[in-house]
LUMTORDREN-94240 format. One record per atom (N, C-alpha, C): residue in three letters; atom name; x, y, z. Coordinates in nm, 2 decimals. Example, Ala and Ser with C-alpha at 12.3 -4.5 7.8 and 13.67 -1.06 7.14 Angstrom:
# LUMTORDREN-94240
ALA|N|1.32|-0.57|0.78
ALA|CA|1.23|-0.45|0.78
ALA|C|1.32|-0.33|0.78
SER|N|1.28|-0.22|0.71
SER|CA|1.37|-0.11|0.71
SER|C|1.29|0.00|0.79
# end
This chain:
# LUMTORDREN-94240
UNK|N|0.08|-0.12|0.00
UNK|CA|0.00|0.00|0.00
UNK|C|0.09|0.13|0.00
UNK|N|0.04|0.22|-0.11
UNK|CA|0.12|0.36|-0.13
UNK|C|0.07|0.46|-0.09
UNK|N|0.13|0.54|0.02
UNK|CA|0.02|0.68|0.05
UNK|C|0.10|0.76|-0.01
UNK|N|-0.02|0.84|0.03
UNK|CA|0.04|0.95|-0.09
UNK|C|0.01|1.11|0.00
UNK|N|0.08|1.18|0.01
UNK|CA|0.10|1.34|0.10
UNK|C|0.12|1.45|0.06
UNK|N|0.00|1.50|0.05
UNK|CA|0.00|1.64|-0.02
UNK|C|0.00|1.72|0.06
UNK|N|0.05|1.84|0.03
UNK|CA|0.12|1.97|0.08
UNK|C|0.09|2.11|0.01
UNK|N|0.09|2.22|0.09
UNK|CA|0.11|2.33|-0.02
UNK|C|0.00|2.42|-0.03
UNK|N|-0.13|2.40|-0.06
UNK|CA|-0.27|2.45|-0.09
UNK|C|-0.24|2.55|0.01
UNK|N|-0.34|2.66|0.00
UNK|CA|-0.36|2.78|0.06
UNK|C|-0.48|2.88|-0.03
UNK|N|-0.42|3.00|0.00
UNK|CA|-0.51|3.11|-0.01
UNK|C|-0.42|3.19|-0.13
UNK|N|-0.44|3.21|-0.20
UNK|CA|-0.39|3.36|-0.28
UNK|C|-0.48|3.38|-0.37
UNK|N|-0.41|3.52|-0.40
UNK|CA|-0.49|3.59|-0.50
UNK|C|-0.47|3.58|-0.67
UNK|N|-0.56|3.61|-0.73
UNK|CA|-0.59|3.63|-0.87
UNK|C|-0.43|3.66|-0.96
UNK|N|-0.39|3.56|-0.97
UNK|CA|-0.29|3.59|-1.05
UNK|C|-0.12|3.54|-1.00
UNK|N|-0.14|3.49|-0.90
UNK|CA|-0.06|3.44|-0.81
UNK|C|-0.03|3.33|-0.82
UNK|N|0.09|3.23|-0.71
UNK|CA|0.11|3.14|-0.82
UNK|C|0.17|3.04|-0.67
UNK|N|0.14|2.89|-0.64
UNK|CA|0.09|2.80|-0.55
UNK|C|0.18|2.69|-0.61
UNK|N|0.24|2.64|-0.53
UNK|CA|0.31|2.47|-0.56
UNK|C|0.28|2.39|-0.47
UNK|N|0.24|2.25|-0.55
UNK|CA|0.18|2.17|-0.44
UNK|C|0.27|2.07|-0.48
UNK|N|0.32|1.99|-0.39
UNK|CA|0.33|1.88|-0.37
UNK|C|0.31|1.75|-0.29
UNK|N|0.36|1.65|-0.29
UNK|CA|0.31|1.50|-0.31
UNK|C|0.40|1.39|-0.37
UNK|N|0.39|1.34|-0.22
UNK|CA|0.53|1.27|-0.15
UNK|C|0.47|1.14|-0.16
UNK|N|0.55|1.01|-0.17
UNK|CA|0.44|0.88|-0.23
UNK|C|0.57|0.80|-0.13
UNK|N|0.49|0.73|-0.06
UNK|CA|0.54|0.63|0.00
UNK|C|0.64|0.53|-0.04
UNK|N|0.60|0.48|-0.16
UNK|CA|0.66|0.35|-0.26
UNK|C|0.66|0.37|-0.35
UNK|N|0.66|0.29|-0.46
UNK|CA|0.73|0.28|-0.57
UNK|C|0.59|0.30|-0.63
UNK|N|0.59|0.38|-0.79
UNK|CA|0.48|0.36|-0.84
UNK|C|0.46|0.43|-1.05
UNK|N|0.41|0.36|-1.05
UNK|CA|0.40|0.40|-1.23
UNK|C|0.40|0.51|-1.29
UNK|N|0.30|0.59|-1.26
UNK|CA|0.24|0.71|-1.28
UNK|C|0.19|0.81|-1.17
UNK|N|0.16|0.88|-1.24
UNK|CA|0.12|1.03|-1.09
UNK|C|0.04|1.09|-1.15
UNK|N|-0.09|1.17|-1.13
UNK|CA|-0.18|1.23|-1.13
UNK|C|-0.18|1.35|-1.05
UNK|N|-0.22|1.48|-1.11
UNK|CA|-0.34|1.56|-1.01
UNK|C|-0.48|1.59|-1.09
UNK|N|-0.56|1.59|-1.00
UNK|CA|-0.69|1.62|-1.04
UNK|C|-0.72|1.76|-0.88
UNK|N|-0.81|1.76|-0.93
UNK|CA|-0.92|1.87|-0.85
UNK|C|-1.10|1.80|-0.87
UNK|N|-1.14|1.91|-0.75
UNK|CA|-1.27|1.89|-0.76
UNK|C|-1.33|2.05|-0.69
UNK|N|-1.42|2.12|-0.77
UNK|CA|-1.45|2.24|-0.68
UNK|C|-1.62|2.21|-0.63
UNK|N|-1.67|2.25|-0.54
UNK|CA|-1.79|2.25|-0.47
UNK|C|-1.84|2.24|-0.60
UNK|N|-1.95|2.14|-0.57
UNK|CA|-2.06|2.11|-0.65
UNK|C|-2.00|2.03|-0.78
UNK|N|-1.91|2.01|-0.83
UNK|CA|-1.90|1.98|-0.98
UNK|C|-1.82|1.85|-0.94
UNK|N|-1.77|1.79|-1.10
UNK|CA|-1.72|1.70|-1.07
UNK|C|-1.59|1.67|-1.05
UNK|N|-1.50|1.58|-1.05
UNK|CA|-1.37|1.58|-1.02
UNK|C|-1.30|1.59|-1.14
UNK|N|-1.20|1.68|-1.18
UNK|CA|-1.14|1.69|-1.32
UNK|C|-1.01|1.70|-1.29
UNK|N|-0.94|1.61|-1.44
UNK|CA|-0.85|1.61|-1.46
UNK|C|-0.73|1.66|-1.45
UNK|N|-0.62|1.71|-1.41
UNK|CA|-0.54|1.82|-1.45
UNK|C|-0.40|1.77|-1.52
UNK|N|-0.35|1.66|-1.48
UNK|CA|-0.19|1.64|-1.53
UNK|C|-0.18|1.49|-1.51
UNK|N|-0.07|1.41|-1.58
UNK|CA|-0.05|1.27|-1.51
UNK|C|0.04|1.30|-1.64
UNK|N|0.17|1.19|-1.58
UNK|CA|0.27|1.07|-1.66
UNK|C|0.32|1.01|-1.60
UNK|N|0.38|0.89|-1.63
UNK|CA|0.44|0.80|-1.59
UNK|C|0.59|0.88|-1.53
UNK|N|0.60|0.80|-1.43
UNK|CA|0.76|0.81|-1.38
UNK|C|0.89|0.78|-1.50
UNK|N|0.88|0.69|-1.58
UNK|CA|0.96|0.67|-1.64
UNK|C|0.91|0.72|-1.80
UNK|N|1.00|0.79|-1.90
UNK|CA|0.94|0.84|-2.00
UNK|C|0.85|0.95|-1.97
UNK|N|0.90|1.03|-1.91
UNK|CA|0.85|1.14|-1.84
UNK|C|0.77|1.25|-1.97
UNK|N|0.64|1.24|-1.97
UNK|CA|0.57|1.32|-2.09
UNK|C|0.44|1.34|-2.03
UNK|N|0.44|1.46|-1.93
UNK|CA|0.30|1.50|-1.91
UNK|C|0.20|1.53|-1.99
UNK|N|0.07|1.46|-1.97
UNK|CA|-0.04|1.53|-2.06
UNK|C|-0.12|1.63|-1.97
UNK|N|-0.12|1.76|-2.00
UNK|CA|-0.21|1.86|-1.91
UNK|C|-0.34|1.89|-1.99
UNK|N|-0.43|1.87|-1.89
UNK|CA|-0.58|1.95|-1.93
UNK|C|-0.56|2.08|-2.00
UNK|N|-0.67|2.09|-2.12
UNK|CA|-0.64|2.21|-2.15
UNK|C|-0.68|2.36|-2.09
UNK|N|-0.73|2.33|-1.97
UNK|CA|-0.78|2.44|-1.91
UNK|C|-0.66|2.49|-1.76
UNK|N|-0.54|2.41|-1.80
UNK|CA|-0.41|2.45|-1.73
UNK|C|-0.30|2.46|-1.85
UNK|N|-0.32|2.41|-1.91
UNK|CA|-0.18|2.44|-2.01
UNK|C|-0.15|2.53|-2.04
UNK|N|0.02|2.55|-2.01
UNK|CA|0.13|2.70|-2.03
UNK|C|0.07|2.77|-1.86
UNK|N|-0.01|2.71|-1.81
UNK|CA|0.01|2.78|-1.67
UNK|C|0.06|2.71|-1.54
UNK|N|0.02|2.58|-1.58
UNK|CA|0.06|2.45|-1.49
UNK|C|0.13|2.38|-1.47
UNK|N|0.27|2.33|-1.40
UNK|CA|0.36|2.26|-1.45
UNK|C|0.36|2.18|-1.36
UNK|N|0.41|2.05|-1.39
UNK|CA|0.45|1.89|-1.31
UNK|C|0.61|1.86|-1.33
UNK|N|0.62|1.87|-1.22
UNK|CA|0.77|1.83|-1.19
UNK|C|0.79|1.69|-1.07
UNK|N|0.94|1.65|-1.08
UNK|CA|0.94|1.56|-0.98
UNK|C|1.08|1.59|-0.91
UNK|N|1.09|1.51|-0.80
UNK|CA|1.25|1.49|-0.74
UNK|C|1.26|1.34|-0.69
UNK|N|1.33|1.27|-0.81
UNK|CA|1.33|1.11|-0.78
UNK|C|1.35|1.05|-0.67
UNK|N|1.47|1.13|-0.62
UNK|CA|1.53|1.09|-0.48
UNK|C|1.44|1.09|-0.36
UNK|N|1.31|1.18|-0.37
UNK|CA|1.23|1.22|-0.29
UNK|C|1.10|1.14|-0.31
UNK|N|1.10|1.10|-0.41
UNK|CA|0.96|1.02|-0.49
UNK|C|0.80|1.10|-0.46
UNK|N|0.87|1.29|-0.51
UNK|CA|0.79|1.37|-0.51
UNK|C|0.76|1.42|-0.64
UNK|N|0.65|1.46|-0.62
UNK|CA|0.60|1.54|-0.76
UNK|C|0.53|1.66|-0.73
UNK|N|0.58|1.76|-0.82
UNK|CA|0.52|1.90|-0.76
UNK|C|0.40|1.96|-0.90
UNK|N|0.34|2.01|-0.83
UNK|CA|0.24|2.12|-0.92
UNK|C|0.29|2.26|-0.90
UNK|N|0.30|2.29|-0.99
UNK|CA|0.37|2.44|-1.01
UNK|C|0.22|2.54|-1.12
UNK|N|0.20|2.61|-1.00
UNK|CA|0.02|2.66|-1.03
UNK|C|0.10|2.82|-1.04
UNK|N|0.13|2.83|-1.21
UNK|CA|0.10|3.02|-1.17
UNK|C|-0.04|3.10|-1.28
UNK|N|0.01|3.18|-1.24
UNK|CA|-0.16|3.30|-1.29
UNK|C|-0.26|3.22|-1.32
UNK|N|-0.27|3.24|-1.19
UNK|CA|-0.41|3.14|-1.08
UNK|C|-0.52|3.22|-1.13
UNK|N|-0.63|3.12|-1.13
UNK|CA|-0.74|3.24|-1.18
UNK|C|-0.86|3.17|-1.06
UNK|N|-0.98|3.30|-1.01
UNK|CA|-1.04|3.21|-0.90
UNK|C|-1.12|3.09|-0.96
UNK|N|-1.12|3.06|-1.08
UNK|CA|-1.16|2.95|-1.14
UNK|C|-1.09|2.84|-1.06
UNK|N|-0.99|2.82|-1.07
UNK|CA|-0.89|2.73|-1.01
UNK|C|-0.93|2.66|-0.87
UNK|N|-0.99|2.76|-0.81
UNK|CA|-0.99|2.69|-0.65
UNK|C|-1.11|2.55|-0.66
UNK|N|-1.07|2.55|-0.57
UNK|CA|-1.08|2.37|-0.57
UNK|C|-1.00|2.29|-0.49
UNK|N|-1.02|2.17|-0.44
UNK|CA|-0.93|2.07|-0.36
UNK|C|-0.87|2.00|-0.49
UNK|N|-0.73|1.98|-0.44
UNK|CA|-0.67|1.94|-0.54
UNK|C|-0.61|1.83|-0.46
UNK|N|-0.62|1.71|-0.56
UNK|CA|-0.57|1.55|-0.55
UNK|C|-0.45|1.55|-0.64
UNK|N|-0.38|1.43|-0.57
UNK|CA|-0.27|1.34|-0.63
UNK|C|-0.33|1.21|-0.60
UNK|N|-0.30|1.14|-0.72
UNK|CA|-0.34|1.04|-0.73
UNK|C|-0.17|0.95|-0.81
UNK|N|-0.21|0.81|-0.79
UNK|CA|-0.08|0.71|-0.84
UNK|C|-0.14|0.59|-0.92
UNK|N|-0.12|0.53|-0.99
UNK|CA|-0.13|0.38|-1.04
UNK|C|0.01|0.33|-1.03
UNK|N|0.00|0.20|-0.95
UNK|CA|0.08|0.10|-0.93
UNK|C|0.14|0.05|-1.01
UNK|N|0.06|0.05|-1.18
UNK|CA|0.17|-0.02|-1.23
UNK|C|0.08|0.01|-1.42
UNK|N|0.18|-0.03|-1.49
UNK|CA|0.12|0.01|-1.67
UNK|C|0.01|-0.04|-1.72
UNK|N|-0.07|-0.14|-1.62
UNK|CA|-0.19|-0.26|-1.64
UNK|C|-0.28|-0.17|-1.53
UNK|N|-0.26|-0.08|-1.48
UNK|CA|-0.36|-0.02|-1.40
UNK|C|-0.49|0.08|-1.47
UNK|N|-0.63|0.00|-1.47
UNK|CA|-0.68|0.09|-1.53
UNK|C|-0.74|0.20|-1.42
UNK|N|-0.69|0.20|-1.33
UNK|CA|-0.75|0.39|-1.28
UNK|C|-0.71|0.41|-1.20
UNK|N|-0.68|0.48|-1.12
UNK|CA|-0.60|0.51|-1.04
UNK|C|-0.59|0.43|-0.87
UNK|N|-0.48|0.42|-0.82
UNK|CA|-0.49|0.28|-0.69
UNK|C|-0.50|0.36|-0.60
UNK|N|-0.43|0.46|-0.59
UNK|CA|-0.41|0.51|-0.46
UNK|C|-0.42|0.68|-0.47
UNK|N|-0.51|0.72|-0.38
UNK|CA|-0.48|0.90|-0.37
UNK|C|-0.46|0.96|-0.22
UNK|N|-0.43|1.12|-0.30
UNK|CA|-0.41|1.17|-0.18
UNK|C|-0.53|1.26|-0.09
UNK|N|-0.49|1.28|0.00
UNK|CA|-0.60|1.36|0.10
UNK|C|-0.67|1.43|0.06
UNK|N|-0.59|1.55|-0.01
UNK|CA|-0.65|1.66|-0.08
UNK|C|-0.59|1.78|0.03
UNK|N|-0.58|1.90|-0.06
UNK|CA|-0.50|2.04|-0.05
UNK|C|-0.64|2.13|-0.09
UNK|N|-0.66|2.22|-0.01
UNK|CA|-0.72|2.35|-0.05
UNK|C|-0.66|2.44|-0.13
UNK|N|-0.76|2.45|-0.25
UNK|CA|-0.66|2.59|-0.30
UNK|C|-0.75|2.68|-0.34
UNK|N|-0.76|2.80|-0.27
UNK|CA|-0.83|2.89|-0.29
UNK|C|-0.79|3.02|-0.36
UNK|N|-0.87|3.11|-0.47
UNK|CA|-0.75|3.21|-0.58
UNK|C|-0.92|3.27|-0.54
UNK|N|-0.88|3.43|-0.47
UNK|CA|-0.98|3.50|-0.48
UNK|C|-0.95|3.59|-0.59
UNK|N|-1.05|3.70|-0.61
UNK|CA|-1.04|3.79|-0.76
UNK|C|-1.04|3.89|-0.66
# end
């Protein structure tokens, strides 16, 4: 079993710029974040594999969003700038265990992130 530890959510403002990270216990295939804001549903925002590193981002983050990692740390960061209050929402990390995983095994707690105007 892989937990997974997210960090970072807060408060800022319209235009501002938030890194979250998400620290994984064990070993694992891929990394996700998603979000979910009151009322709607949970959406997508980034995921690639650990190895062959080729993020696919939602297009309602791309050129503002970035995924990064630190192997040694078996972290992966969200790098959130010119935040818009659209954005706020709890934001997940999520993991699959392995290349046969059809959905994701394990997530995280969830991070507040709130972008006032």
């Amino acid at each position: 079993q892989v937990q997974l530890v997210e960090s970072g959510g807060g408060l800022v403002q319209a235009g501002g710029s938030l890194r979250l990270s998400c620290a994984a216990s064990g070993r694992t295939f891929s990394m996700g974040w998603f979000r979910q804001a009151p009322g709607k549903e949970r959406e997508f925002i980034v995921a690639t594999a650990w190895s062959g590193w080729n993020p696919r981002y939602a297009d309602s983050v791309k050129g503002r969003f970035t995924i990064s990692r630190d192997n040694a740390k078996s972290t992966v960061y969200l790098q959130m700038n010119s935040l818009k209050p659209e954005d706020t929402a709890v934001y997940y990390c999520a993991a699959k265990s392995s290349v046969v995983s059809g959905t994701y095994d394990y997530w995280g707690q969830g991070t507040q992130v709130t972008v006032s105007s």
